[in-house]
PDB file of N, CA, C and O in Angstrom, chain B, residues numbered from 101:
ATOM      1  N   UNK B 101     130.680  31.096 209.892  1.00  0.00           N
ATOM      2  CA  UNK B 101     130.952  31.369 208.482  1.00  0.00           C
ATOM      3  C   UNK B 101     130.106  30.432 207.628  1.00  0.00           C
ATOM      4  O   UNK B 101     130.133  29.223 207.860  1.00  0.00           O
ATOM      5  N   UNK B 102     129.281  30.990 206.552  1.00  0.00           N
ATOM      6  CA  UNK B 102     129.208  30.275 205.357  1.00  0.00           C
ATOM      7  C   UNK B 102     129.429  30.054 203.958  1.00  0.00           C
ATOM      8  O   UNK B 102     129.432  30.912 203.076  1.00  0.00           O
ATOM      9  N   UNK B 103     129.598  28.923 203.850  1.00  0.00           N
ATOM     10  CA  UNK B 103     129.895  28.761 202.580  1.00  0.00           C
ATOM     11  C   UNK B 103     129.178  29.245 201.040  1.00  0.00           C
ATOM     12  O   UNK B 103     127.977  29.083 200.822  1.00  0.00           O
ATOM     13  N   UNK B 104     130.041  29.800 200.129  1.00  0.00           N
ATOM     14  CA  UNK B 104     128.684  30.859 199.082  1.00  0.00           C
ATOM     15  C   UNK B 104     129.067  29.946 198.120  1.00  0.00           C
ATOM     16  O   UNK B 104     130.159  29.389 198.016  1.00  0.00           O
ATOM     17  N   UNK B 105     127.791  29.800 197.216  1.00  0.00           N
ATOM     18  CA  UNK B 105     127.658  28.857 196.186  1.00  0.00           C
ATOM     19  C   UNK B 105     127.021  29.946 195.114  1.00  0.00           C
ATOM     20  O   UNK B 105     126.901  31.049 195.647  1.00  0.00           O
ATOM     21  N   UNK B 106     126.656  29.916 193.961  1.00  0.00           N
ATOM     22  CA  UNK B 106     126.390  30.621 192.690  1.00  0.00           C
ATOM     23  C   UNK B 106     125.736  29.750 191.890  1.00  0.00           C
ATOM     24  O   UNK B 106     126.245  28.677 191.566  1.00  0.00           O
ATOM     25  N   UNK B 107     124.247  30.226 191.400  1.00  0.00           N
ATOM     26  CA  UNK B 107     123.189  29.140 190.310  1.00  0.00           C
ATOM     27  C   UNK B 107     124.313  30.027 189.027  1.00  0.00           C
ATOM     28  O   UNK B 107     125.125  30.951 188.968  1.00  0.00           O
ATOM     29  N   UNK B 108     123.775  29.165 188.307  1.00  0.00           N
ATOM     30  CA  UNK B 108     124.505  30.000 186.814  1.00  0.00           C
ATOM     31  C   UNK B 108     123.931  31.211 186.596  1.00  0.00           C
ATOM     32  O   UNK B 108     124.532  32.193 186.161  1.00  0.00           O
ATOM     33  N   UNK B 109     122.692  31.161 186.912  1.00  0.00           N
ATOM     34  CA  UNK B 109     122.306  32.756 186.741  1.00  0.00           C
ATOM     35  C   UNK B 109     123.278  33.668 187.048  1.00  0.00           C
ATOM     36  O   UNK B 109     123.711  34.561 186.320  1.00  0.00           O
ATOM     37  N   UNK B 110     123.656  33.341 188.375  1.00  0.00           N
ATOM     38  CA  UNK B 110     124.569  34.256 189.326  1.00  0.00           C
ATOM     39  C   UNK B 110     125.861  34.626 188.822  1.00  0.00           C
ATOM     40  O   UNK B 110     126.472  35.691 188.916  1.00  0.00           O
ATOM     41  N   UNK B 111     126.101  33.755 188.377  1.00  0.00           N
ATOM     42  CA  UNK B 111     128.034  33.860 187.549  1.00  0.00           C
ATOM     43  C   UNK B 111     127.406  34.289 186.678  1.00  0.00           C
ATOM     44  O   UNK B 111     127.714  35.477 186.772  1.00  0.00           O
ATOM     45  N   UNK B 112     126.560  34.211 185.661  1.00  0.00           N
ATOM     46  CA  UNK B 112     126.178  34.715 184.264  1.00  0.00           C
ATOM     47  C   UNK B 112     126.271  36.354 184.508  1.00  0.00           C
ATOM     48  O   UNK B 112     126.968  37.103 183.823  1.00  0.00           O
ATOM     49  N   UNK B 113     125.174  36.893 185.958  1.00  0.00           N
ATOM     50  CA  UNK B 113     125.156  38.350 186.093  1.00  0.00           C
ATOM     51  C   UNK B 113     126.332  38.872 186.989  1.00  0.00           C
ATOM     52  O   UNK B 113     126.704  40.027 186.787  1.00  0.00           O
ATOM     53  N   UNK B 114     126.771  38.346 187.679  1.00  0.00           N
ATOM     54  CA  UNK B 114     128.470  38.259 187.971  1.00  0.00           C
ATOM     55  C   UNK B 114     129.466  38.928 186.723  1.00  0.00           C
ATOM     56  O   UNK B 114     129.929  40.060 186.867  1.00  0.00           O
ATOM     57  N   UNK B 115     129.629  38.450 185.997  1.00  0.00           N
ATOM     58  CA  UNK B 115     130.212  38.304 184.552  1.00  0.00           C
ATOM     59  C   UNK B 115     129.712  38.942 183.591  1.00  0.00           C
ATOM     60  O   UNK B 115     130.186  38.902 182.456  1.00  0.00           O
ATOM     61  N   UNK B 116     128.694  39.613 183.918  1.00  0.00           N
ATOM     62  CA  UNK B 116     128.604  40.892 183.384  1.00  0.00           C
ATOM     63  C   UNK B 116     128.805  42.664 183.794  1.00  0.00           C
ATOM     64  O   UNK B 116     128.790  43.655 183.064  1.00  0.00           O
ATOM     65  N   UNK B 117     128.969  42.531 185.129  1.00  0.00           N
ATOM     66  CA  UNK B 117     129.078  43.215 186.115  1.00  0.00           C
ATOM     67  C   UNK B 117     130.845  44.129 185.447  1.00  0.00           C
ATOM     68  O   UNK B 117     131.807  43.432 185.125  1.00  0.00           O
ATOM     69  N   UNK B 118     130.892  45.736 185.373  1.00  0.00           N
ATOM     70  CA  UNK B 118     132.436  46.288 185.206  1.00  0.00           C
ATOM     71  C   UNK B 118     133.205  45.727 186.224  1.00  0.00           C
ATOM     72  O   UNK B 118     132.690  45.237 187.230  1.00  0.00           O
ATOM     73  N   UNK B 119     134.581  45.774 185.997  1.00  0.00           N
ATOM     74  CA  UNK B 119     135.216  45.066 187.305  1.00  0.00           C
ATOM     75  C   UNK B 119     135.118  46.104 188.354  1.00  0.00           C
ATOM     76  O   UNK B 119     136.161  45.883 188.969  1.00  0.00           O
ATOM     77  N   UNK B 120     134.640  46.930 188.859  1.00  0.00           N
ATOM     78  CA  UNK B 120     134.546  47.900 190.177  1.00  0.00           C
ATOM     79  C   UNK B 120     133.624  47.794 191.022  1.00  0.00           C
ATOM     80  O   UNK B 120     133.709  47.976 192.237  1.00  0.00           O
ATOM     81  N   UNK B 121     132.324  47.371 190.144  1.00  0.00           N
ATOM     82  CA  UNK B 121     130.983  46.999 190.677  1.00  0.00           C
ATOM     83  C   UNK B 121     131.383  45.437 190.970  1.00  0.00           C
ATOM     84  O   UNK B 121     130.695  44.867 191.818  1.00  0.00           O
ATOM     85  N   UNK B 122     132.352  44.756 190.393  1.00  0.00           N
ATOM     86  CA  UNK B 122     131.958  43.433 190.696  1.00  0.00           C
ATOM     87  C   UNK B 122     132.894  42.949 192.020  1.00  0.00           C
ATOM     88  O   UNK B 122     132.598  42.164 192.921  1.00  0.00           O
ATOM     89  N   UNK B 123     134.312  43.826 191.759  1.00  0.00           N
ATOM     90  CA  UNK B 123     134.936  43.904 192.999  1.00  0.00           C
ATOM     91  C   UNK B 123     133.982  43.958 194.124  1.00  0.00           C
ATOM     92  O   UNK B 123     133.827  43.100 194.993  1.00  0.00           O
ATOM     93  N   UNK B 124     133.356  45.095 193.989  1.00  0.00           N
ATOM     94  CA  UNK B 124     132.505  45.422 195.698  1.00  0.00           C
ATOM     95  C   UNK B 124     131.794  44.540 196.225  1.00  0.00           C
ATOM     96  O   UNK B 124     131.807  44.287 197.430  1.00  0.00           O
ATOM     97  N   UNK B 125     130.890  43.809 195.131  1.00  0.00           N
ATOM     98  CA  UNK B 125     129.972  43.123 195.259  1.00  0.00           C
ATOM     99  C   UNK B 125     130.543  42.039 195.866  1.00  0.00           C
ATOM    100  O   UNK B 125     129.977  41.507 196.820  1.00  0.00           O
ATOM    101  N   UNK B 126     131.989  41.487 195.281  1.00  0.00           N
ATOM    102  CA  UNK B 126     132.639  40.395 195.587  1.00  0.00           C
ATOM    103  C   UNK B 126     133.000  40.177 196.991  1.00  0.00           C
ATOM    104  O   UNK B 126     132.632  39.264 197.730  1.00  0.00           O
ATOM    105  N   UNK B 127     133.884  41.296 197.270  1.00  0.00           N
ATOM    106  CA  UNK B 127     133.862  41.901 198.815  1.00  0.00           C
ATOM    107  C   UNK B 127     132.654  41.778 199.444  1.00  0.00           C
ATOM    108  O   UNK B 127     132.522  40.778 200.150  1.00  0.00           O
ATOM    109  N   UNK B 128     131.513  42.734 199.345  1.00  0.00           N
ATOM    110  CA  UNK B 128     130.362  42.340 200.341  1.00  0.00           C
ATOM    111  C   UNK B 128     130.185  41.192 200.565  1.00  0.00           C
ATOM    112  O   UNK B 128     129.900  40.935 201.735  1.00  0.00           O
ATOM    113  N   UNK B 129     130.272  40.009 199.571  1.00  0.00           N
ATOM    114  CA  UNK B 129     129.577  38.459 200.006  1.00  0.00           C
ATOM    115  C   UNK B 129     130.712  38.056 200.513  1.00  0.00           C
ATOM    116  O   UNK B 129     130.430  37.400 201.516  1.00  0.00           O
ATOM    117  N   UNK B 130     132.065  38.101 200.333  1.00  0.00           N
ATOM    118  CA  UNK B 130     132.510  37.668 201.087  1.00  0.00           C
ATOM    119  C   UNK B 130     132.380  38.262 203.049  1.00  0.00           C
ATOM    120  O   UNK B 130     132.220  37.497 203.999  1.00  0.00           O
ATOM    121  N   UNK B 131     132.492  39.532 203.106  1.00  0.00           N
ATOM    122  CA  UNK B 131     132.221  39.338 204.514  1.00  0.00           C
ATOM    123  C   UNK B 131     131.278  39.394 204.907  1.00  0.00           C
ATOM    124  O   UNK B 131     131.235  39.638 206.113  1.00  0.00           O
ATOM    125  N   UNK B 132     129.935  39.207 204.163  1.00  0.00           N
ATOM    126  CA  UNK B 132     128.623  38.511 204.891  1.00  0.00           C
ATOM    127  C   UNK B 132     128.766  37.427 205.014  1.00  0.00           C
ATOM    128  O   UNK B 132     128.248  37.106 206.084  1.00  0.00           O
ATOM    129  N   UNK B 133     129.353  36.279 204.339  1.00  0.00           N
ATOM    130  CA  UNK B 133     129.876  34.917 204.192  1.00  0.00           C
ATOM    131  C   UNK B 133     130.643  34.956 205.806  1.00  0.00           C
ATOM    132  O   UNK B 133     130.234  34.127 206.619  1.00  0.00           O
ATOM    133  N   UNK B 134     131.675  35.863 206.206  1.00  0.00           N
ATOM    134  CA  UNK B 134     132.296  36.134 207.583  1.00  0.00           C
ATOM    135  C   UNK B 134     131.392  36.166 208.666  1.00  0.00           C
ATOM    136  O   UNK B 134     131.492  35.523 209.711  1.00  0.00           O
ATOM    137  N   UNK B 135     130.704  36.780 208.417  1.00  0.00           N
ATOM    138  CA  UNK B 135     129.918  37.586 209.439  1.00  0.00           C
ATOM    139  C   UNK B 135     128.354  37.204 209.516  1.00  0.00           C
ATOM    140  O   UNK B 135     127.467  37.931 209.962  1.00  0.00           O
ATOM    141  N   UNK B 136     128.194  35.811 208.947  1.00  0.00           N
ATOM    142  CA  UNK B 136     126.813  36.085 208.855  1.00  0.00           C
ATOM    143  C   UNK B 136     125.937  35.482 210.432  1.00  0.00           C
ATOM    144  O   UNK B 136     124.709  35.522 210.511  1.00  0.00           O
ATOM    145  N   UNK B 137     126.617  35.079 211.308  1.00  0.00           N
ATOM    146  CA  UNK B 137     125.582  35.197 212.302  1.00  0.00           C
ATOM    147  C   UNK B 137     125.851  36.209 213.424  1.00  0.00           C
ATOM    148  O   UNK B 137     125.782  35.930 214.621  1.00  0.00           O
ATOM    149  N   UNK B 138     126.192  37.514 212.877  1.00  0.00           N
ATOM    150  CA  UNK B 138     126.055  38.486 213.691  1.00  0.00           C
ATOM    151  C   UNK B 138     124.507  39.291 212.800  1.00  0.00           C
ATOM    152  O   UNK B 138     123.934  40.187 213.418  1.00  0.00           O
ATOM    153  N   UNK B 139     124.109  38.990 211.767  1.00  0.00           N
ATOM    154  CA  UNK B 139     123.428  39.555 210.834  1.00  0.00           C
ATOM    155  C   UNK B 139     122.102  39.055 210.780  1.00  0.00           C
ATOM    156  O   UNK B 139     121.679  37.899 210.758  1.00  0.00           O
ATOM    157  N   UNK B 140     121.495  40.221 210.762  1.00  0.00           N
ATOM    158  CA  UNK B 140     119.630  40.039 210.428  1.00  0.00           C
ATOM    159  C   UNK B 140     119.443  39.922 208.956  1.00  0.00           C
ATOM    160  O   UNK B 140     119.145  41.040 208.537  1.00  0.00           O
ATOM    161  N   UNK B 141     119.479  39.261 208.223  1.00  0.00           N
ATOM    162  CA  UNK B 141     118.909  38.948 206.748  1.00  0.00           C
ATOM    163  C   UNK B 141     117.922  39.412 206.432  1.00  0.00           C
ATOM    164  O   UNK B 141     116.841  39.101 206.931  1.00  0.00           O
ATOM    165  N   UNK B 142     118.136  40.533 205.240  1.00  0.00           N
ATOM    166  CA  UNK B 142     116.466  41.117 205.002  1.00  0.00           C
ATOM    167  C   UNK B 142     115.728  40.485 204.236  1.00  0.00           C
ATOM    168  O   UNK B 142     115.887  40.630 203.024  1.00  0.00           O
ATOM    169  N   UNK B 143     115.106  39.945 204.548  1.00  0.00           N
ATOM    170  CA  UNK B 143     113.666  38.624 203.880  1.00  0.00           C
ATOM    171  C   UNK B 143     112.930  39.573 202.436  1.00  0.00           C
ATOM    172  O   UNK B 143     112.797  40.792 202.334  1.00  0.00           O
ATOM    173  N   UNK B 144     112.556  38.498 201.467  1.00  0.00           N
ATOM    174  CA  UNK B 144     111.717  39.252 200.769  1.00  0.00           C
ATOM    175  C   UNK B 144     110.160  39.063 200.702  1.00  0.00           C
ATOM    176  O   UNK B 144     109.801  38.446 201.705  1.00  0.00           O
ATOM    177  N   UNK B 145     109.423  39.279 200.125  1.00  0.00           N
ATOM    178  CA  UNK B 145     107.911  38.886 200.010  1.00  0.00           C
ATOM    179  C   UNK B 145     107.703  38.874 198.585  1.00  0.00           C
ATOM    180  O   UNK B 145     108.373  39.246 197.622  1.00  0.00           O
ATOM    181  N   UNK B 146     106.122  38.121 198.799  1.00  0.00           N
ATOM    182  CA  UNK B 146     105.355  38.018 197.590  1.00  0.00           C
ATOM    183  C   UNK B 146     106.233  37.459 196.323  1.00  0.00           C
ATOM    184  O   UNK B 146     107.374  37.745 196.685  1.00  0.00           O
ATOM    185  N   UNK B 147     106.298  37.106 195.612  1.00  0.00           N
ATOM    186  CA  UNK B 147     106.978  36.151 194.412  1.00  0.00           C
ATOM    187  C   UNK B 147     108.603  35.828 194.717  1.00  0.00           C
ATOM    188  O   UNK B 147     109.348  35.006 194.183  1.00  0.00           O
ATOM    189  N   UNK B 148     108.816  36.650 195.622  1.00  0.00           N
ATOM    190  CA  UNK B 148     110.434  36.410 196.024  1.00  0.00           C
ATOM    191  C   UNK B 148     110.257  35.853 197.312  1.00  0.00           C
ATOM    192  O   UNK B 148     111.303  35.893 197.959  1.00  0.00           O
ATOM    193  N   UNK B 149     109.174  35.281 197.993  1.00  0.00           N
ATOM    194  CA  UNK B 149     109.025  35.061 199.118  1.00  0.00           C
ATOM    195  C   UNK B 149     110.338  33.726 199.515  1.00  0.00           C
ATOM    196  O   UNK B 149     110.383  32.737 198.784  1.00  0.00           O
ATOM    197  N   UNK B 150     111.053  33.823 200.381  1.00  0.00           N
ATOM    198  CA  UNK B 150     111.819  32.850 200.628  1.00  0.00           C
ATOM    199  C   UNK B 150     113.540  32.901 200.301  1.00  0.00           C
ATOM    200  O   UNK B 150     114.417  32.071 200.539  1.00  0.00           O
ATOM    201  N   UNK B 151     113.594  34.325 199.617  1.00  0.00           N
ATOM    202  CA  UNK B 151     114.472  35.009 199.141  1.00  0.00           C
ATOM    203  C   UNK B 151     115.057  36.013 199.941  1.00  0.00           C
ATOM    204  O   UNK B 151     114.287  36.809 200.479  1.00  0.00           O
ATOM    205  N   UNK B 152     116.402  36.143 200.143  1.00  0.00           N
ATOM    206  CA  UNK B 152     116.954  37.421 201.427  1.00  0.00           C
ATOM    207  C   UNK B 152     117.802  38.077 200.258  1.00  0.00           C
ATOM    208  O   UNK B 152     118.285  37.482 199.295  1.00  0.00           O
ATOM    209  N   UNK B 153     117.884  39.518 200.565  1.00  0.00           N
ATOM    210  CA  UNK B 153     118.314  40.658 200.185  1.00  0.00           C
ATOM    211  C   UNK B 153     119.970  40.998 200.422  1.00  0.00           C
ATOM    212  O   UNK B 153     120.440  41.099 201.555  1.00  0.00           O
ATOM    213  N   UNK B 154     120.560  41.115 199.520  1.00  0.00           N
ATOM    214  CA  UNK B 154     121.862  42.188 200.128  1.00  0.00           C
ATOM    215  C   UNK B 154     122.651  43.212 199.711  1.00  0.00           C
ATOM    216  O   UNK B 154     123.655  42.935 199.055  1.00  0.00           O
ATOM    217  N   UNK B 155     122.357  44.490 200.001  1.00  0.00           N
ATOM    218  CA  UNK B 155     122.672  45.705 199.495  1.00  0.00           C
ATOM    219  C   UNK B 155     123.972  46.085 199.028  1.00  0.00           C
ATOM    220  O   UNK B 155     124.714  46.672 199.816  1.00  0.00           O
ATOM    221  N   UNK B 156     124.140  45.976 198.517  1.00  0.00           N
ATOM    222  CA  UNK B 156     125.276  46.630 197.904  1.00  0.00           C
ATOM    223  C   UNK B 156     124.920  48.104 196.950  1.00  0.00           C
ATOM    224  O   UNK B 156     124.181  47.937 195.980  1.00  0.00           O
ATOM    225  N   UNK B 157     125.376  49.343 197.195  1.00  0.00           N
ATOM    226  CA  UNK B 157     125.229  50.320 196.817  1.00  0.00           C
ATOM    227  C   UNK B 157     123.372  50.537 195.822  1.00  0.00           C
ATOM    228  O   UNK B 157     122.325  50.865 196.381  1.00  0.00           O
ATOM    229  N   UNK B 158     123.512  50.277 194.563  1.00  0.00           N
ATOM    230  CA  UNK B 158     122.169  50.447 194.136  1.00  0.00           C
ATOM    231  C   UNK B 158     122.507  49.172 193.727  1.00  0.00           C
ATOM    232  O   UNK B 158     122.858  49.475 192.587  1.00  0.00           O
ATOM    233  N   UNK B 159     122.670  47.977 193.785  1.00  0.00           N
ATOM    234  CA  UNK B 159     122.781  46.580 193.576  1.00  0.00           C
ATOM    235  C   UNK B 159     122.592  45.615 194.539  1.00  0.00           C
ATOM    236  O   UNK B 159     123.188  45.626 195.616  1.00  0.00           O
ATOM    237  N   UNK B 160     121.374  44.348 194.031  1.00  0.00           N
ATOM    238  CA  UNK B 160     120.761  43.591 194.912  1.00  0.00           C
ATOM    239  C   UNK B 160     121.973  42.186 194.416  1.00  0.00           C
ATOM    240  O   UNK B 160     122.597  41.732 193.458  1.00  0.00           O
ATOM    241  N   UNK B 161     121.758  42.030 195.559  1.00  0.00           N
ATOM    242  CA  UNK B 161     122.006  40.285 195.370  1.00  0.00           C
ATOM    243  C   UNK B 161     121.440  39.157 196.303  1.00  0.00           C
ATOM    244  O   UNK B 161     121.890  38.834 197.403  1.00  0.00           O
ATOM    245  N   UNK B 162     120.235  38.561 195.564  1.00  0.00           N
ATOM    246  CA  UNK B 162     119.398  38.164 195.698  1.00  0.00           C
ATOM    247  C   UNK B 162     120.078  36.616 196.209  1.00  0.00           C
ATOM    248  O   UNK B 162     121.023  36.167 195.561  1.00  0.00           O
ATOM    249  N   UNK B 163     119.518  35.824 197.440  1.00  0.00           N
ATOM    250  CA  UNK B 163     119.887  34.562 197.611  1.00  0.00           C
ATOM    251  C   UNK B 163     119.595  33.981 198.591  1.00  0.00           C
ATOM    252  O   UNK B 163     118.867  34.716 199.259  1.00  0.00           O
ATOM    253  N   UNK B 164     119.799  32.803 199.197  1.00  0.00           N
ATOM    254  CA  UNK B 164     118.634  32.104 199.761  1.00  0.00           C
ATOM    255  C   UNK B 164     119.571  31.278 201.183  1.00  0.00           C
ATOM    256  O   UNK B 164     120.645  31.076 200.616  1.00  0.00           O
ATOM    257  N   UNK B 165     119.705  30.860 202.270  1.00  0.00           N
ATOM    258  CA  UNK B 165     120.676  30.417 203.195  1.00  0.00           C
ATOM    259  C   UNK B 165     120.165  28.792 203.609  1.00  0.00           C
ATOM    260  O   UNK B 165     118.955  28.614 203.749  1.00  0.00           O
ATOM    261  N   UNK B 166     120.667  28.174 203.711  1.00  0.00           N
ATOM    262  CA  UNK B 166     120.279  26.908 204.237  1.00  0.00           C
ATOM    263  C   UNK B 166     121.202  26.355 205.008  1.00  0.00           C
ATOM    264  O   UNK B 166     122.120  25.647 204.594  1.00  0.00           O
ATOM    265  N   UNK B 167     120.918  26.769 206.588  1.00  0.00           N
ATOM    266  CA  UNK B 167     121.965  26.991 207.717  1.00  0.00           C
ATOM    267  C   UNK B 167     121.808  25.506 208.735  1.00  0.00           C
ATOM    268  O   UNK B 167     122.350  25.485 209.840  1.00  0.00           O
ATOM    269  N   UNK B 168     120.956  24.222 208.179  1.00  0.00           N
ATOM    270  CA  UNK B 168     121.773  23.284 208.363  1.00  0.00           C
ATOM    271  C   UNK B 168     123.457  22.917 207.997  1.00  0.00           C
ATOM    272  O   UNK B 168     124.532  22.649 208.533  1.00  0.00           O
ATOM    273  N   UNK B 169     122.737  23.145 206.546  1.00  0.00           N
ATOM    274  CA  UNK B 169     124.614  22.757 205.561  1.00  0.00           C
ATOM    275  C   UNK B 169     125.714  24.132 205.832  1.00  0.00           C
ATOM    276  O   UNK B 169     126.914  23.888 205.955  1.00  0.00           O
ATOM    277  N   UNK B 170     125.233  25.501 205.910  1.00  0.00           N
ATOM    278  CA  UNK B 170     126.087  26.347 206.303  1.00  0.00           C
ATOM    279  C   UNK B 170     126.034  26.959 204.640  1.00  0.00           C
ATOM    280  O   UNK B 170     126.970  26.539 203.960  1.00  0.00           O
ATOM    281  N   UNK B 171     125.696  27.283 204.389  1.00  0.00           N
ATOM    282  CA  UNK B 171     125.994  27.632 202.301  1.00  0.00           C
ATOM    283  C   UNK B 171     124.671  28.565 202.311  1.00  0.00           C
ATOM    284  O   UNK B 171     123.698  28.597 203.064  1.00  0.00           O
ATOM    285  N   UNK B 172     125.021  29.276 201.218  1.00  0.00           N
ATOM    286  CA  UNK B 172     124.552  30.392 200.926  1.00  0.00           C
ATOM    287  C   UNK B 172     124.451  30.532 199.594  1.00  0.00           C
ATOM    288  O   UNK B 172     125.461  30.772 198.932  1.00  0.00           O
ATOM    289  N   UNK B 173     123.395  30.420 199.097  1.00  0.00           N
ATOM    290  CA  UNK B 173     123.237  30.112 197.615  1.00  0.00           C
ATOM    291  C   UNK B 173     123.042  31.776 196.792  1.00  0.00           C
ATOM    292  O   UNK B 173     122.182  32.494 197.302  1.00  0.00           O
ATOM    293  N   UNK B 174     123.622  32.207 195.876  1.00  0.00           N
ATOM    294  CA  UNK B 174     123.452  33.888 195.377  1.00  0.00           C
ATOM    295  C   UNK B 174     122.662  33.178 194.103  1.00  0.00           C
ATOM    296  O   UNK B 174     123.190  32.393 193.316  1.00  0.00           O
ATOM    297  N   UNK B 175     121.289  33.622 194.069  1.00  0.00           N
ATOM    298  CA  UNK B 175     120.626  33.535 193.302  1.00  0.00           C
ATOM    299  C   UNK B 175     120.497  34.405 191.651  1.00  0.00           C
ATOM    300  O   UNK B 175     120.366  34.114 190.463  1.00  0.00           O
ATOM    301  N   UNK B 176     120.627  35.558 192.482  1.00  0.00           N
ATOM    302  CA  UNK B 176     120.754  36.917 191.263  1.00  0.00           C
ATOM    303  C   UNK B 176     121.391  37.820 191.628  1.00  0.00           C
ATOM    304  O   UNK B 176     121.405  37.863 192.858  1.00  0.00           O
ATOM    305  N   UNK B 177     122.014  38.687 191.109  1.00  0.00           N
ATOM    306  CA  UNK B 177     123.207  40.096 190.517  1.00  0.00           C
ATOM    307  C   UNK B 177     122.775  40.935 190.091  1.00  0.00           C
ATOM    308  O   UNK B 177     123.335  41.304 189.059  1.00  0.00           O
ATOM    309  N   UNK B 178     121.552  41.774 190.555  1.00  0.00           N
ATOM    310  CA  UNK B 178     121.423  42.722 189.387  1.00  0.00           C
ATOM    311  C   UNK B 178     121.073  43.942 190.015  1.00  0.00           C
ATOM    312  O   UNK B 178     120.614  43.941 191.157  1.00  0.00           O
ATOM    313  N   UNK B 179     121.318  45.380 189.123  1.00  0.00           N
ATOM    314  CA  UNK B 179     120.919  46.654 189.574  1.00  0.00           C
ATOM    315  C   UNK B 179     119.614  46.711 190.604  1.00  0.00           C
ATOM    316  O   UNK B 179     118.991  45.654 190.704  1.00  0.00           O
ATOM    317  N   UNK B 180     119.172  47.781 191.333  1.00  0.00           N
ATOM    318  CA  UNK B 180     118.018  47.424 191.929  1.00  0.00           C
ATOM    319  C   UNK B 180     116.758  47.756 191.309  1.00  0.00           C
ATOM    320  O   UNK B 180     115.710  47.267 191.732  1.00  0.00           O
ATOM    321  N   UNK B 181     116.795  48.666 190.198  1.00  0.00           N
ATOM    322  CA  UNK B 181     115.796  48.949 188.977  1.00  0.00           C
ATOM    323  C   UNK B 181     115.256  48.079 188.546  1.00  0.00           C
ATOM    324  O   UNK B 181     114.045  48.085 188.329  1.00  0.00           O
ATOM    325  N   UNK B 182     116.331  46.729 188.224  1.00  0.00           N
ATOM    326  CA  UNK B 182     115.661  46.045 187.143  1.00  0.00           C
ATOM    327  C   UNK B 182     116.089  44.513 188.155  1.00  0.00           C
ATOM    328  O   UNK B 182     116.577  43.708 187.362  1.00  0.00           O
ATOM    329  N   UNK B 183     116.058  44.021 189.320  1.00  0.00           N
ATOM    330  CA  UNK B 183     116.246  42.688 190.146  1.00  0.00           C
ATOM    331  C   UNK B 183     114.889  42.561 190.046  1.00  0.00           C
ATOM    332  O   UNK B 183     114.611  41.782 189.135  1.00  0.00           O
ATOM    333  N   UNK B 184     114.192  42.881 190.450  1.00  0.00           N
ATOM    334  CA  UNK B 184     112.544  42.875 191.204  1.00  0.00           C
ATOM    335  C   UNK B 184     111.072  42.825 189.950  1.00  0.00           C
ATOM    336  O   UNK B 184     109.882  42.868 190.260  1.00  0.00           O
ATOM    337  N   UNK B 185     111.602  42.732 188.654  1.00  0.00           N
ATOM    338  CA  UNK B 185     110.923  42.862 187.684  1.00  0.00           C
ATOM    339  C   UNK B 185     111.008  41.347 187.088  1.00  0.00           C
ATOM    340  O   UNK B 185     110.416  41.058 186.049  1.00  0.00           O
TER     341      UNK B 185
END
């Protein structure tokens, strides 16, 4: 299991999120947070290089793992239209 942490960005787009979308979203990190070393992390490239992916319906949530400490940092919250811009 790891521990999930949030930059302010993250609570900022968190907190804007309807509560249905934010429920789910909430749910997914938590059981990737469960489950995360049964899991392949989808890596990103080029300006996000260093950045892993996690799907939630048409919503990214962008964030980064540092699996000495066990934590999982959620970088960004946003639709998948407009994360990548």
């Amino acid at each position: 299991m790891v521990q999930v942490e949030f930059t302010p960005q993250a609570l900022e787009d968190f907190a804007q999120l309807d509560s249905g979308i934010a429920n789910r979203i909430a749910a997914k990190i938590q059981w990737f947070s469960e489950h995360y070393d049964h899991i392949q992390p989808e890596t990103l490239t080029g300006r996000f290089a260093g950045l892993y992916k996690l799907r939630i319906g048409d919503w990214r949530v962008l964030y980064t793992i540092d699996l000495t400490e066990s934590i999982m940092t959620v970088h960004v919250i946003a639709h998948r239209s407009k994360v990548y811009k």
